[in-house]
C-alpha positions as CSV (number, residue, x, y, z in Angstrom):
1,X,59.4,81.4,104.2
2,X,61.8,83.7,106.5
3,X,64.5,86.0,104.7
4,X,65.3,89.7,105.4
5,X,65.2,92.8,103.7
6,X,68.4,91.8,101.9
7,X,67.2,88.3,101.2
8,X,64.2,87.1,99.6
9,X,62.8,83.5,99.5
10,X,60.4,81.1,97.3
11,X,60.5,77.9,96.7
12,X,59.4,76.4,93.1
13,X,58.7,73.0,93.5
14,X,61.3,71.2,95.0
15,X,64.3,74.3,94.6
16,X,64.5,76.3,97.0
17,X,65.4,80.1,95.4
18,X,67.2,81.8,97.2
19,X,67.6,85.8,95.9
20,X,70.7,88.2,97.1
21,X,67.6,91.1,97.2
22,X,69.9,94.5,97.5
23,X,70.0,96.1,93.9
24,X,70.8,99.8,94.5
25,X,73.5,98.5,95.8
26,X,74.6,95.3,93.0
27,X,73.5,93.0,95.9
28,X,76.9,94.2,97.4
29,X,77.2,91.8,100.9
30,X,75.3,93.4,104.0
31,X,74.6,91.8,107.4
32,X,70.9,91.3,106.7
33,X,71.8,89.5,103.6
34,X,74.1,87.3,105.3
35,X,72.0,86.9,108.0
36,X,69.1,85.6,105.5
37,X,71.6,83.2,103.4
38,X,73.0,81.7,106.3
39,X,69.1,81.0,107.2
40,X,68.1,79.7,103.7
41,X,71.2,76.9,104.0
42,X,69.9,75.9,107.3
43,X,66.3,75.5,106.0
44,X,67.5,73.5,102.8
45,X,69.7,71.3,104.7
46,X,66.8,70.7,107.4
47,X,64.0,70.4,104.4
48,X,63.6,66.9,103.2
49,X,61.4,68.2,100.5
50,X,64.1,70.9,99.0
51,X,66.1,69.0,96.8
52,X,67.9,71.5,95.2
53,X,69.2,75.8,95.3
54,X,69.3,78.3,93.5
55,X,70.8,81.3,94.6
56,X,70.8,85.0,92.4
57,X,70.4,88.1,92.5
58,X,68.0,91.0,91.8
59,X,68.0,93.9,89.5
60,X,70.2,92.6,87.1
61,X,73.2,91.7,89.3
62,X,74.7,88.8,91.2
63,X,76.6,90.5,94.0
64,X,79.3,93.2,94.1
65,X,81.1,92.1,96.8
66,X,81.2,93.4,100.5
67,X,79.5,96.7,101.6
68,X,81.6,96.9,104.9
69,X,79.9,99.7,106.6
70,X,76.5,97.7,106.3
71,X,78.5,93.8,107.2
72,X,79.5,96.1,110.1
73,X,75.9,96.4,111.0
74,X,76.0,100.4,111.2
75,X,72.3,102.2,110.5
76,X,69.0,100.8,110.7
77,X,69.5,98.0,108.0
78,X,71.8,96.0,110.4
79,X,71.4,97.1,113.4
80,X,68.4,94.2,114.5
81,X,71.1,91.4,113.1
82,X,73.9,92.2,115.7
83,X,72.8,89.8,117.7
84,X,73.2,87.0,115.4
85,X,76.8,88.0,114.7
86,X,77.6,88.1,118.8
87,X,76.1,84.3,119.0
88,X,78.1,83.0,115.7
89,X,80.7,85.1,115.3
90,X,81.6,82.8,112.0
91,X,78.1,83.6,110.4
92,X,78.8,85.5,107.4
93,X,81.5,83.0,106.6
94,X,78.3,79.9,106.9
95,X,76.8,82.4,104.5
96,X,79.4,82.8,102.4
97,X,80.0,79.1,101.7
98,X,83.3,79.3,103.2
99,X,82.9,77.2,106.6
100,X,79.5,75.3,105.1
101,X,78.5,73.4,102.4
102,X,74.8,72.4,101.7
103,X,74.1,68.9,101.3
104,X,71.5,69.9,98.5
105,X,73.3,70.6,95.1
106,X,74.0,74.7,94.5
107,X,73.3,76.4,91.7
108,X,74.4,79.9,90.6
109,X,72.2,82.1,88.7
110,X,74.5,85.2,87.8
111,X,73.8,88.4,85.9
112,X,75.6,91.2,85.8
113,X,78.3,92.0,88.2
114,X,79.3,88.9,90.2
115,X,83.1,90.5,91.2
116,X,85.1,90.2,94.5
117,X,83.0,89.0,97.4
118,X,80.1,87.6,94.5
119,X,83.1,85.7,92.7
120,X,83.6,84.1,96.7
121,X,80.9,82.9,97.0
122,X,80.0,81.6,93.4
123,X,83.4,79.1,94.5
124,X,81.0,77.6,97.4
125,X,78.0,76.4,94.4
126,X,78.0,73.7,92.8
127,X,76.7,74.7,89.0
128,X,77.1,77.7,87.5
129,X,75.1,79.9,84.7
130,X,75.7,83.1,83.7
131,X,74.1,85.6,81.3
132,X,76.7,86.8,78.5
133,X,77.0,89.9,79.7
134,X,78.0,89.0,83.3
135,X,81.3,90.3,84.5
136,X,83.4,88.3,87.1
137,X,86.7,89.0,89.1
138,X,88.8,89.0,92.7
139,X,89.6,92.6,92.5
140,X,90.9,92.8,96.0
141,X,94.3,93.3,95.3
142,X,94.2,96.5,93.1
143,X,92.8,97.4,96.5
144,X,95.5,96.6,98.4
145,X,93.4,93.5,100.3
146,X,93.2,89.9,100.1
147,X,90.5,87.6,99.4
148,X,89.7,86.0,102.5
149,X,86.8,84.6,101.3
150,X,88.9,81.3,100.1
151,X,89.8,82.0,96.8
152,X,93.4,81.5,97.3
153,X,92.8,78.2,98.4
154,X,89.8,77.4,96.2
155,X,90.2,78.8,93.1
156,X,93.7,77.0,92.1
157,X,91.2,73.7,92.9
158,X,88.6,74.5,90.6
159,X,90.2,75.9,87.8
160,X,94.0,75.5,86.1
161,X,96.5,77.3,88.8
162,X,98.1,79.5,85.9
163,X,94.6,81.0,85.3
164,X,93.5,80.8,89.5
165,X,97.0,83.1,89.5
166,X,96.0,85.5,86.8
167,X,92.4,86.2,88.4
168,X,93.8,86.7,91.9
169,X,97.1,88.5,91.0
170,X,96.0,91.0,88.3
171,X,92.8,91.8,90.0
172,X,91.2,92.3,86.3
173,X,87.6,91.7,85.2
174,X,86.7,88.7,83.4
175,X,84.0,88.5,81.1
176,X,81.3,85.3,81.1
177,X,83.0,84.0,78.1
178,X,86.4,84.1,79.6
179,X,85.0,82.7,82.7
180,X,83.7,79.5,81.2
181,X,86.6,79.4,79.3
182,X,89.1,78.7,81.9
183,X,85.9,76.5,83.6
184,X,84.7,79.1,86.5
185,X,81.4,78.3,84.9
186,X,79.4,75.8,83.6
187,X,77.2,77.6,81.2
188,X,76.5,80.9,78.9
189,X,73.3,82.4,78.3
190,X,71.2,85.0,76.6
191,X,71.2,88.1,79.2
192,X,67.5,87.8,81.8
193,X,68.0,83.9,81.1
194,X,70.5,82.5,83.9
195,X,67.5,81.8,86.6
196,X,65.4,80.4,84.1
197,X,68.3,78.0,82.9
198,X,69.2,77.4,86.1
199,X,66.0,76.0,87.4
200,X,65.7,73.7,84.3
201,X,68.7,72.4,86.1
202,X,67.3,72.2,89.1
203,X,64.4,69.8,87.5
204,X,66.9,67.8,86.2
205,X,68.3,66.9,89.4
206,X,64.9,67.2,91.1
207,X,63.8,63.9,89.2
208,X,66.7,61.9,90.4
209,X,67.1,59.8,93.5
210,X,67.7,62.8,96.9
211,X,70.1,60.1,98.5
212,X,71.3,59.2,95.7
213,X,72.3,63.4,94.5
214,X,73.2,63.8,98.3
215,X,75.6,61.3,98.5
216,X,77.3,61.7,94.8
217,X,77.8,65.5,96.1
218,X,79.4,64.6,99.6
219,X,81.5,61.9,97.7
220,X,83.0,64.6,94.7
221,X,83.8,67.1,97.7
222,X,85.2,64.2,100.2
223,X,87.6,62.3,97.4
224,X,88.9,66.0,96.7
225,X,90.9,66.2,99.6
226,X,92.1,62.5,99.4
227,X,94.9,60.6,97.5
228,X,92.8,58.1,94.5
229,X,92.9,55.5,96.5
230,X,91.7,56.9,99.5
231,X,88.8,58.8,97.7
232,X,87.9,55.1,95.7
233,X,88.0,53.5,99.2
234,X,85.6,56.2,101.0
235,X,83.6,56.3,97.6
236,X,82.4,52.8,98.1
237,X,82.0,53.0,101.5
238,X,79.1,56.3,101.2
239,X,78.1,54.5,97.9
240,X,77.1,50.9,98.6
241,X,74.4,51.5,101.3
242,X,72.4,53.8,98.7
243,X,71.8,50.1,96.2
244,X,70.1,49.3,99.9
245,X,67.4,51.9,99.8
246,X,63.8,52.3,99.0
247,X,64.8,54.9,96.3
248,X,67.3,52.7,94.4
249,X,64.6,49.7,94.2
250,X,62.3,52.2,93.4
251,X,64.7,53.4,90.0
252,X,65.2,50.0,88.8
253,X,61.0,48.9,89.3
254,X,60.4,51.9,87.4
255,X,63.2,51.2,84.8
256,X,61.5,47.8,84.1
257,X,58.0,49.3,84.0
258,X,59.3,51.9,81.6
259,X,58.4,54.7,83.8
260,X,59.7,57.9,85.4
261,X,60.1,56.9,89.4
262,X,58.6,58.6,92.1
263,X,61.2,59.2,94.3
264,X,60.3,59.3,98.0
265,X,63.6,59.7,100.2
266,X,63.6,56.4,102.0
């Protein structure tokens, strides 16, 4: 179900997997990549039956950041994509997460190297597992570049500023440990394990109410940018009309029955 060379899809169930497919390269960013991520957000948002993503990365990394020869679309791997770049010249930052955010819930599956651009991206999910031996890390300034991706304006949001500033200013590695230490991630596992953890995750939410996940999402990333009593205010206004539908009489019927429900997006 579509993807590129760079970009491999399957769906399991109702999660849509979604697999940065480029490891001679640690799944370092290329234009077909982008091309196929950009594609898979699309299909999940249009999909009524994809409740939830999973996006990781082959060979034993998550992604390496960008590989700016091939995002320039130079050689044979790019070339075909150029077109999609000239039509939406803001593509790759859809892909990225930057300038889009699924309305299906996100979930990162890392191993190995997730560093730089990987670490960019990882800002745009939602939940986040990691092998133990995963590395992570905004290395663009020992570089001498900036990281464009939105982690100056992301990462200070997601995890205490005085650790957002040691990440982005010393350009060091971090390992998974460290990560979910200072709360970039969510959860720790054996090495080969993240996907597998990741889609038990994906069940989890899989089984609950779509409108009900949809809007809890939407509401989280709305009341962010809103002063309490704004974000309590717009809460019960995207709130309220899900008690109305066919899902939420469903989860009480069922809870009476003592049953699971059979959610059916209405």
């Amino acid at each position: 179900m579509g993807g590129t060379e760079h970009l491999a899809v399957r769906r399991e169930g109702a999660t849509l997997i979604l697999t940065l497919n480029r490891p001679e390269a640690k799944n370092a960013l290329s234009l077909p990549m982008l091309v196929g991520l950009y594609d898979g957000w699309v299909a999940a948002d249009e999909d009524d039956a994809i409740r939830s993503v999973v996006l990781t990365g082959a060979g034993g990394a998550f992604c390496a950041g960008m590989d700016l020869k091939a995002l320039a679309g130079k050689g044979m791997d790019g070339e075909r994509y150029r077109d999609r770049m000239k039509a939406d010249p803001d593509l790759h930052w859809k892909a990225m997460l930057r300038h889009h955010r699924p309305r299906k819930p996100v979930i990162a599956a890392v191993e190995g190297y997730c560093v730089a651009g990987g670490t960019e991206i990882l800002q745009g999910t939602d939940i986040r597992v990691a092998g133990e031996s995963a590395t992570f890390g905004l290395f663009e300034v020992k570089r001498g570049l900036f990281p464009i991706g939105g982690s100056t304006v992301r990462l200070p949001r997601q995890i205490p500023r005085t650790h957002a500033l040691e990440m982005l200013l010393t350009g060091r590695p971090y390992s998974a440990a460290e990560a979910a230490g200072v709360g970039l991630i969510g959860h720790v596992v054996p090495d080969g394990t993240a996907l597998q953890k990741a889609l038990a995750i994906a069940e989890q939410i899989n089984a609950c109410g779509p409108l009900a996940v949809e809007a809890v999402k939407a509401s989280v990333y709305e009341a962010a940018e809103m002063s309490e009593a704004d974000g309590l205010a717009a809460e019960l206004k995207r709130g309220w009309p899900i008690f109305d539908t066919a899902d939420a009489k469903e989860g009480s019927r069922a809870f009476a029955e003592k049953r699971d429900p059979v959610f059916r997006r209405a």
